[in-house]
C-alpha positions in Angstrom: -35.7 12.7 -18.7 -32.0 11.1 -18.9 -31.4 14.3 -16.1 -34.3 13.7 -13.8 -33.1 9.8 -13.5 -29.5 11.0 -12.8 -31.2 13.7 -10.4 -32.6 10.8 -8.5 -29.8 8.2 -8.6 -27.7 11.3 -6.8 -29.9 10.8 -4.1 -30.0 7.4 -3.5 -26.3 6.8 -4.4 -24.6 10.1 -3.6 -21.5 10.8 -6.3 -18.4 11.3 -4.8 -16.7 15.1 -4.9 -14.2 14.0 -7.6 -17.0 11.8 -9.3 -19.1 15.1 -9.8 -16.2 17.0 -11.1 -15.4 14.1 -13.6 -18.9 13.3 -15.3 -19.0 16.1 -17.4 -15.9 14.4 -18.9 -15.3 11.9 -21.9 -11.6 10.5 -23.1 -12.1 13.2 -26.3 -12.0 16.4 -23.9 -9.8 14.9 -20.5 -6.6 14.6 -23.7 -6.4 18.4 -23.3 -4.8 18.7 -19.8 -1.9 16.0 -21.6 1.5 18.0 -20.2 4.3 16.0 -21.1 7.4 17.0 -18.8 10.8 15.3 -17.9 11.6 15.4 -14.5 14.6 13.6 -13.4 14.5 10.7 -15.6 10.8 10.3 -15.4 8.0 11.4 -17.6 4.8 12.3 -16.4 2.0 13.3 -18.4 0.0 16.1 -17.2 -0.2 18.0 -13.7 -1.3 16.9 -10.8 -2.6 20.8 -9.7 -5.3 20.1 -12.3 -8.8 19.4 -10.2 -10.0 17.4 -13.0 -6.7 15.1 -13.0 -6.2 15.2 -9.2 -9.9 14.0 -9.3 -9.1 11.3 -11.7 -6.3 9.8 -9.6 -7.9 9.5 -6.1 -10.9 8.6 -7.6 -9.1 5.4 -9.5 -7.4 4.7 -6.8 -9.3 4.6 -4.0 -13.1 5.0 -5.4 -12.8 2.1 -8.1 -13.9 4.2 -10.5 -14.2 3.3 -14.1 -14.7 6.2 -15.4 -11.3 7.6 -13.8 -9.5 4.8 -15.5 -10.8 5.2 -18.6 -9.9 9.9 -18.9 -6.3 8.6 -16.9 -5.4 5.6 -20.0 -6.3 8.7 -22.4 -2.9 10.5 -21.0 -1.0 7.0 -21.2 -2.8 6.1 -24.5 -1.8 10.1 -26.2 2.0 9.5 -24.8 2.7 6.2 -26.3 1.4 7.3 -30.0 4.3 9.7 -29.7 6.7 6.9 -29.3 8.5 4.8 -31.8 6.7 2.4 -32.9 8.3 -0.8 -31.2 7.1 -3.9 -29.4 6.4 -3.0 -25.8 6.0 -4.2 -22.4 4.1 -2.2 -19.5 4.7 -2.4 -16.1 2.7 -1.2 -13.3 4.0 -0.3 -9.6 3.3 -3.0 -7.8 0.7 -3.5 -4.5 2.2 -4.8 -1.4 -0.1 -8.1 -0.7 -1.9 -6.3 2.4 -2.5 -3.6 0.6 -4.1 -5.2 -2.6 -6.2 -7.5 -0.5 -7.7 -4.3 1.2 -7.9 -2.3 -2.2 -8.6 -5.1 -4.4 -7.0 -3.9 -7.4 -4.0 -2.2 -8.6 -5.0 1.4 -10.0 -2.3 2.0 -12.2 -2.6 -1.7 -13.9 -6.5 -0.6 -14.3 -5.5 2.3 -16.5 -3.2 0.5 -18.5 -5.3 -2.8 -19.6 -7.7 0.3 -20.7 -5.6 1.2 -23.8 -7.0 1.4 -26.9 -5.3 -0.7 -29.9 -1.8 0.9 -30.3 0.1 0.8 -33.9 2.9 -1.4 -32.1 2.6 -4.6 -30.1 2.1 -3.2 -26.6 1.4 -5.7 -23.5 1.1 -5.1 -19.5 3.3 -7.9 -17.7 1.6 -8.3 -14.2 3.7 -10.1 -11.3 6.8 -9.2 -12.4 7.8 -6.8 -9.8 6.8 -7.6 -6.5 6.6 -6.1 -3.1 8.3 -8.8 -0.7 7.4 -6.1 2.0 4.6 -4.1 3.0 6.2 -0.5 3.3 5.1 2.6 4.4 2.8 4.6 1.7 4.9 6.8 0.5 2.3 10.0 1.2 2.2 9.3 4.7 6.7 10.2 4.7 8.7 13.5 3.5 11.5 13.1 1.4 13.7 11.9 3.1 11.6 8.8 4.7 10.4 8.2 1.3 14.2 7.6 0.0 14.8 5.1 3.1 11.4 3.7 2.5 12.0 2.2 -1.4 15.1 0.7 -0.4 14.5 -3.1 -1.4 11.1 -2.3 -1.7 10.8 -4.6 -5.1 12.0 -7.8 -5.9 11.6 -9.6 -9.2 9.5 -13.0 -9.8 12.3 -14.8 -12.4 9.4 -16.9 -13.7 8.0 -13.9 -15.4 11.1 -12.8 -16.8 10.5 -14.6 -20.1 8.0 -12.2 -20.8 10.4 -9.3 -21.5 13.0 -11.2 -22.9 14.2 -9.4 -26.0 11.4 -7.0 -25.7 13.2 -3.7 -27.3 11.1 -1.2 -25.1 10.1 -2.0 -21.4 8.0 1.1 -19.7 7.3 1.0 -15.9 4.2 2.8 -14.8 3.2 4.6 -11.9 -0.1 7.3 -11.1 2.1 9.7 -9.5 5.4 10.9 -9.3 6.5 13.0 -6.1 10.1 12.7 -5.4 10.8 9.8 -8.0 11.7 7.6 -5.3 9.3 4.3 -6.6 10.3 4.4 -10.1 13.5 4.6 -9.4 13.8 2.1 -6.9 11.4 -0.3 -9.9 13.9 0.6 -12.8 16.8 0.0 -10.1 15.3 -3.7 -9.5 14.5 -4.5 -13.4 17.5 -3.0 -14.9 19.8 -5.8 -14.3 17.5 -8.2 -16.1 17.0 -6.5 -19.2 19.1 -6.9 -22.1 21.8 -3.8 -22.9 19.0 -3.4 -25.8 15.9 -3.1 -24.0 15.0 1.0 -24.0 13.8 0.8 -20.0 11.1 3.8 -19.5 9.8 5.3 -16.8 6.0 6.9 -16.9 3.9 8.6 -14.4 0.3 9.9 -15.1 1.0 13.2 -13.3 3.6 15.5 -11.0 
């Protein structure tokens, strides 16, 4: 019965291509494509080659899709149980206002106010970083552009600063890393406001 409803719900509401390839998906089966590699001072958490994580991505990010969210905070969630266990503050890349008035939502904050309960203190600190311009999207530049492109792409909002104040562990966040050109340019921006204690990490959910 359950499959003759979905049978007709697929015709009235057609599933995207990367909605079909994740429904056959729950959080307890995406965990196995978790590939935790270093890559020039970033960590990302699985490959982006994978269909079923490729799918996951665009579909978060421009398909508002729940489900998406949900497999991708699995990867973020299986990472930060290997951690020490310390208080922690995440950070998400940051929207330029144009584009999160068009999108409506930051994808990579999605995935991270998704986590399950976490052994440690673990918080997302929104409006931190900012855009103060609307750049180019990175995908749209090669590697070179995309260097030029970050340069003074964040700023900081000093009113939100007292939210990492004395946090030991900081983690910024991003869905995914290409040349490393975004983090770097976030952990560039941050870095002067963190304490010489403050462990400052950088995440992406795939290369």
């Amino acid at each position: 019965m359950i499959h003759i409803i979905r049978a007709w719900l697929d015709i009235i509401f057609p599933p995207s291509a990367h909605e079909l390839i994740l429904r056959h998906f729950l959080p307890v089966n995406f965990q196995k494509f978790y590939r935790l590699q270093k890559n020039d001072g970033v960590q990302t958490l699985s490959n982006y080659d994978i269909p079923a994580v490729q799918a996951a991505i665009t579909a978060c990010k421009f398909e508002n899709n729940q489900r998406a969210a949900r497999l991708l905070n699995t990867l973020l969630y299986t990472w930060l149980m290997e951690l020490p266990k310390m208080e922690t503050v995440l950070i998400g890349i940051p929207l330029s206002q144009k584009r999160l008035k068009k999108r409506g939502f930051n994808q990579v904050e999605r995935v991270m106010e998704k986590l399950p309960i976490l052994p440690f203190p673990c918080a997302v600190c929104h409006n931190l970083l900012f855009r103060p311009n609307d750049t180019k999207p990175q995908t749209s530049l090669n590697r070179k552009e995309r260097l030029s492109n970050m340069q003074g792409a964040f700023a900081i909002k000093e009113k939100y600063l007292e939210k990492i104040k004395n946090c030991p562990r900081v983690i910024i966040c991003d869905d995914v890393l290409t040349t490393g050109a975004t983090l770097r340019a976030a952990k560039a921006t941050l870095l002067p406001h963190l304490s010489p204690e403050t462990e400052l990490l950088c995440v992406a959910f795939a290369h």
